[in-house]
C-alpha positions in Angstrom: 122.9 102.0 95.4 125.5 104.0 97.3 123.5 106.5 99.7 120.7 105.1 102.1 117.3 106.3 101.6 116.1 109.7 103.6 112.6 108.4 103.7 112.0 112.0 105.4 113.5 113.8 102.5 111.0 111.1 99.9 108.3 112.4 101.9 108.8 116.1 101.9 109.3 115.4 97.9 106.6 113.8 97.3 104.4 116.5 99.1 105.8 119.3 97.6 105.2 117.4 94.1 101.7 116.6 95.4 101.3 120.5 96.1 103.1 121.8 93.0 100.8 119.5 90.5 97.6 120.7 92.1 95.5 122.4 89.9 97.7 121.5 86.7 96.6 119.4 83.6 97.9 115.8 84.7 101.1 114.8 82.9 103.6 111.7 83.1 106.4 112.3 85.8 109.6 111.2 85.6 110.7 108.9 88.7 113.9 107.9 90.3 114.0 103.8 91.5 115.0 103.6 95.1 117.1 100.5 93.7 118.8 101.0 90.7 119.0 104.8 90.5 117.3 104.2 86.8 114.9 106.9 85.7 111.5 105.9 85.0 108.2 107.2 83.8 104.9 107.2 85.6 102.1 107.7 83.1 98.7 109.5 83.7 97.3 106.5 83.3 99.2 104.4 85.9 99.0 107.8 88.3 94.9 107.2 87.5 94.9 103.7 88.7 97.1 104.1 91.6 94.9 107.0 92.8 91.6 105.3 92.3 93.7 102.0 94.4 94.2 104.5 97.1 98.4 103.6 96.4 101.5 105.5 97.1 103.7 106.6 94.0 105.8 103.3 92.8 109.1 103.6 94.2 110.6 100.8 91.8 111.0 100.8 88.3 109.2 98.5 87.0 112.1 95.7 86.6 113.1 96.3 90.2 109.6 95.6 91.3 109.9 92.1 89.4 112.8 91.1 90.6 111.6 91.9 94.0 108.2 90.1 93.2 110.6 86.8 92.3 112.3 86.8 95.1 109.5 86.6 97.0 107.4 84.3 95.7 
């Protein structure tokens, strides 16, 4: 990854999605990882669950998130 994050600039993205989407028939979105840069899709049904969770958007594709869960634990 060669540019920091603009967690400001994540924010104003994901409110503007949040804005744009309202109203309109649910549909996967495409994501960018905050680690590898990879493209990634969120399904309606994972955008279901993490709204009923009460989660934020993932902002790992899913390989990134494992790799970070392993190093962890």
């Amino acid at each position: 990854m060669d540019e920091p994050i603009d967690l400001q600039s994540a924010q104003e993205r994901d409110e503007l999605l949040n804005e744009a989407l309202k109203g309109a028939p649910p549909q996967d979105l495409l994501l960018k990882c905050w680690e590898c840069g990879e493209r990634f899709i969120f399904t309606i049904g994972e955008q279901q669950f993490y709204k009923q969770k009460g989660f934020e958007y993932p902002k790992r594709c899913a390989g990134c998130r494992e790799r970070r869960y392993d190093d962890i634990y």
